[in-house]
N, C-alpha and C positions, 0 to 999 in steps of 0.2 A: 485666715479665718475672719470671718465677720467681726467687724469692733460696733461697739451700741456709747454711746456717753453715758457714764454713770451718773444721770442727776449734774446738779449743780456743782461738782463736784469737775464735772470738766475731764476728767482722767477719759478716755477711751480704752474700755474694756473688751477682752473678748470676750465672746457670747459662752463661753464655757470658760468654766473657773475648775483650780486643780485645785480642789478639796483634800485638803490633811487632815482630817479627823480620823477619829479611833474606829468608825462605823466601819470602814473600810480595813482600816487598818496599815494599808501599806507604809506612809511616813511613820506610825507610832511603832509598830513594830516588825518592818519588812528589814530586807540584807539591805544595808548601804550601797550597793552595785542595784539593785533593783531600785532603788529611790531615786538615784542618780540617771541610770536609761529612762526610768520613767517622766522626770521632772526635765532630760534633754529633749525627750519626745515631746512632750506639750510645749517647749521650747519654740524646735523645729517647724510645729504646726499652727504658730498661729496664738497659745494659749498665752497671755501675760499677767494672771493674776493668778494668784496662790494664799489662799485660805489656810488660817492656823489658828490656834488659842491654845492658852497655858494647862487646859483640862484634857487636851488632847495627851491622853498617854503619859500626865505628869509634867511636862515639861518636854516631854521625847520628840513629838512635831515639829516641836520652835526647833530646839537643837539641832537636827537632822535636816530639816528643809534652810536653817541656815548656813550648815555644813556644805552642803549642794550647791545652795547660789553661791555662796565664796569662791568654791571650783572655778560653775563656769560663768560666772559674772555675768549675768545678763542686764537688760534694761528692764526690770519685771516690779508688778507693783502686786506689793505684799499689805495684808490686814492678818488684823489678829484681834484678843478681844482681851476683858475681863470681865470674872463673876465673880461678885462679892458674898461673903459669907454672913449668913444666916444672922449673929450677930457685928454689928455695923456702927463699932463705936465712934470710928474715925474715917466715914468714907472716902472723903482726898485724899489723906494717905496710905487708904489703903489701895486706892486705885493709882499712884503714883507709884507706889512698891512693883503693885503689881507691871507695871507698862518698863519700868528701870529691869526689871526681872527678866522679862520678855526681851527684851533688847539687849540683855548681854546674851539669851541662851540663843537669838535670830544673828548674832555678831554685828547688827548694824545702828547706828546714830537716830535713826529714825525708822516710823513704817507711816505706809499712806494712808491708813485706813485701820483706827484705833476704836473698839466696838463694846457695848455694853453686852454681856452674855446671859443675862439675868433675866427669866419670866416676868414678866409685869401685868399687875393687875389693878384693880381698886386698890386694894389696901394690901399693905405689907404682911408678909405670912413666910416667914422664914428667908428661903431663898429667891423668893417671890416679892417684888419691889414692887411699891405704890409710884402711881403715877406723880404724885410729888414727890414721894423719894425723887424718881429720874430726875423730872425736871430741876426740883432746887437743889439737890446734894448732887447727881453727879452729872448735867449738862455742865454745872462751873467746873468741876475737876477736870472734864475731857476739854474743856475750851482752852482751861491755864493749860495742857499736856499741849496742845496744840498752838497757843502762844508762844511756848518753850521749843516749838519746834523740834517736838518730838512725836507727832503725827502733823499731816496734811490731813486728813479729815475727820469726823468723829461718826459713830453712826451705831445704833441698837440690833440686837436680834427680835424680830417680831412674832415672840410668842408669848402667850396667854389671853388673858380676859380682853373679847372684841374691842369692847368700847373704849380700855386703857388703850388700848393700840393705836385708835383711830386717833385718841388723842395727842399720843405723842406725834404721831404722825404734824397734826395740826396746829404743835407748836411750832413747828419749822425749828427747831433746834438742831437736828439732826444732819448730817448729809445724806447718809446715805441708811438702810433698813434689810435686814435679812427675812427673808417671805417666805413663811411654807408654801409649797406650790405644787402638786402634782395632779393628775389622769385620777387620783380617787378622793381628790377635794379638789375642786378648782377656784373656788368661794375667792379666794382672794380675787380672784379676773371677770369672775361672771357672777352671775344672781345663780343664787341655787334653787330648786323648788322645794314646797314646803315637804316638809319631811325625811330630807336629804340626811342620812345617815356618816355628818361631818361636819365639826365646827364650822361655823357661819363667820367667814371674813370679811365678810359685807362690801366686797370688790375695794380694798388697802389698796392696792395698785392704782388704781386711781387716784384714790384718795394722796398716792405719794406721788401722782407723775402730776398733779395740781401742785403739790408745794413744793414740784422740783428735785426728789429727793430720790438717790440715785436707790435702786433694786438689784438684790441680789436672791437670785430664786436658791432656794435650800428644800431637802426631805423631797427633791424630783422625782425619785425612785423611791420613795416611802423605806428609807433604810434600806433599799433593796427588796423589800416584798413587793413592787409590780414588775419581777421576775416572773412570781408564779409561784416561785419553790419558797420552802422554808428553812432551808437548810445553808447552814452560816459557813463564809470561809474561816480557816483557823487562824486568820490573823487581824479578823476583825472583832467586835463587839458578839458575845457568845449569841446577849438578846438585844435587841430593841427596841423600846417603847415609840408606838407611834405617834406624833404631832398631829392634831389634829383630823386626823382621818377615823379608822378606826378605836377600835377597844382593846385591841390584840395585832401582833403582827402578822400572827394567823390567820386574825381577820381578813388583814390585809391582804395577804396573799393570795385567800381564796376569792376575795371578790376583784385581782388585779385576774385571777385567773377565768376570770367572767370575760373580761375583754379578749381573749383567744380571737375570736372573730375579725379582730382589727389584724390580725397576720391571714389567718385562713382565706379572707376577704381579697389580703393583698394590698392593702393598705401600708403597712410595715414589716419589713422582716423577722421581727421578731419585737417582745414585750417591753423589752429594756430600750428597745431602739423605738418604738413608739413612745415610751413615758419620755425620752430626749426629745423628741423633734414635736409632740405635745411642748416642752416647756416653751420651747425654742418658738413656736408659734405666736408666743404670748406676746408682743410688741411692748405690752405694759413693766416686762421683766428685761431690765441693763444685762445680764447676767445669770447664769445656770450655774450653778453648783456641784459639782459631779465629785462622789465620795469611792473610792478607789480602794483597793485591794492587791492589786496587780496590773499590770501596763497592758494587759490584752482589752480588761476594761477600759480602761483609756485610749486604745486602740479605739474599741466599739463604739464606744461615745462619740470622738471623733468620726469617725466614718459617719455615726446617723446626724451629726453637723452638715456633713459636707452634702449630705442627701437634703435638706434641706427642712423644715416646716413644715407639717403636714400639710397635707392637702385641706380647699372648704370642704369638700365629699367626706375626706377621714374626718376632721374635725365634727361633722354633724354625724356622723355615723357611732361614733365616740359617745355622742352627746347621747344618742338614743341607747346604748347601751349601760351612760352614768344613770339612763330615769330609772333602771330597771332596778337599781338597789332602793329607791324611794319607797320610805316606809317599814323598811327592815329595821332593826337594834342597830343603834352603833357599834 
């Protein structure tokens, strides 16, 4: 599988990342034998990075995906994150607790990739951190974790308010940023036209591949609604709220369900395999994120890897079918 350099960061990733979160479900609550085929498959293929955090399932992620690598010992570089809670008396210790926490339920001394999970905005609003919060309370806590040698690199999730974003971006603190990124926003990679019915990320991607800061695309498949369908596996997240796309997941679905034409055309096999090989197109994203359920998904994902990057023809074809929601409700 293709490897991309994550940023400054220097690790070489491949271009799909094994997603553990709850969205999917499979590490938080599938059989141990199916965590295990699945996490030896992305193995076998190519996949060396695997995505977790402590919200995932309680605790159930870190456990189980560190159960798994124990097994079969691989050379795989692991992130994980922390979000802090609403009130925030002691933020270093609360983010050291958390990372010591993480690392006995992962069974290992370190992870590569130690992440802020928290919305940032202007100004603080519960679980929502001011871009000074980041910057002065907890860029020092993740620097001393990574002094301690208990991460190799530090890096945020990049959602909420554009502008706090751009800023973190722009202190260069970070190594590496988790990016919403799909077929029904793309704002982080391109300009949108006015009235584009999705958060404006005013091309982050950029803005992170100037300061060097390695990209991890997340929300590829919008939760899963640029399926088409609405209907949830039982081992994932019953609902979803969307990032920055939509109003509803609903939404989302019906207007992923707008893009039909990108298969009928012939362009992509199918919906889920176009919002892949869309993310994958992106140069400006290290990294896809694919959130899993079952290892036929991870099958599928892979395969639209191995197919490659859209075409320019699908790309603009895509494009003329993102103008047609301009000017709708979010």
């Amino acid at each position: 599988m293709e490897k991309r350099r994550l940023g400054r960061s220097g690790l070489d990733v491949s271009v799909l990342t094994f997603g553990c979160g709850a969205v999917g479900g499979l590490m938080t609550r599938g059989e141990p034998r199916d965590q295990e085929n699945a996490v030896a498959f992305a193995l076998e293929r190519g996949i060396n990075h695997f995505d977790t955090a402590p919200d995932y399932g309680k605790g159930a992620s870190e456990q189980n995906l560190g159960r798994v690598l124990a097994k079969l010992q691989p050379d795989a570089i692991v992130s994980t994150k922390v979000r802090l809670p609403a009130e925030r008396p002691d933020t270093a210790a609360a983010i050291a607790a958390s990372l010591e926490a993480s690392l006995k339920r992962l069974g290992r001394g370190h992870v590569d990739v130690f992440q802020l999970h928290n919305v940032i905005g202007a100004r603080a609003d519960g679980l929502t951190m001011s871009v000074d919060e980041v910057l002065g309370d907890v860029v020092p806590a993740l620097t001393r974790a990574r002094a301690q040698g208990k991460t190799r690199f530090i890096g945020f999730t990049a959602i909420g308010e554009t502008a706090a974003l751009q800023r973190v971006i722009a202190a260069g603190s970070f190594d590496t940023a988790q990016v919403p990124y799909n077929a029904l926003n793309p704002s982080p990679g391109a300009a949108l036209p006015p009235g584009y019915p999705a958060q404006d990320y005013e091309r982050i991607l950029e803005r992170a591949g100037e300061a060097d800061v390695g990209t991890i695309g997340i929300r590829v498949l919008a939760g899963g609604a640029l399926s088409g369908r609405t209907e949830r596996n039982p081992l994932g997240l019953a609902a979803v709220e969307p990032i920055g796309s939509g109003a509803s997941y609903a939404a989302d679905a019906a207007r992923a369900r707008r893009f039909e034409p990108m298969v009928s055309e012939g362009h992509a096999a199918g919906l889920t395999e176009m919002a892949v090989r869309f993310a994958i197109a992106c140069r400006g994203l290290c990294t896809t994120e694919i959130g899993l359920a079952n290892i036929g998904e991870l099958e599928a994902a892979v395969h639209a890897v191995e197919k490659g990057p859209l075409t320019a023809a699908a790309l603009a074809r895509l494009k003329e079918l993102q103008a047609s929601f301009v000017g709708e409700a979010r």
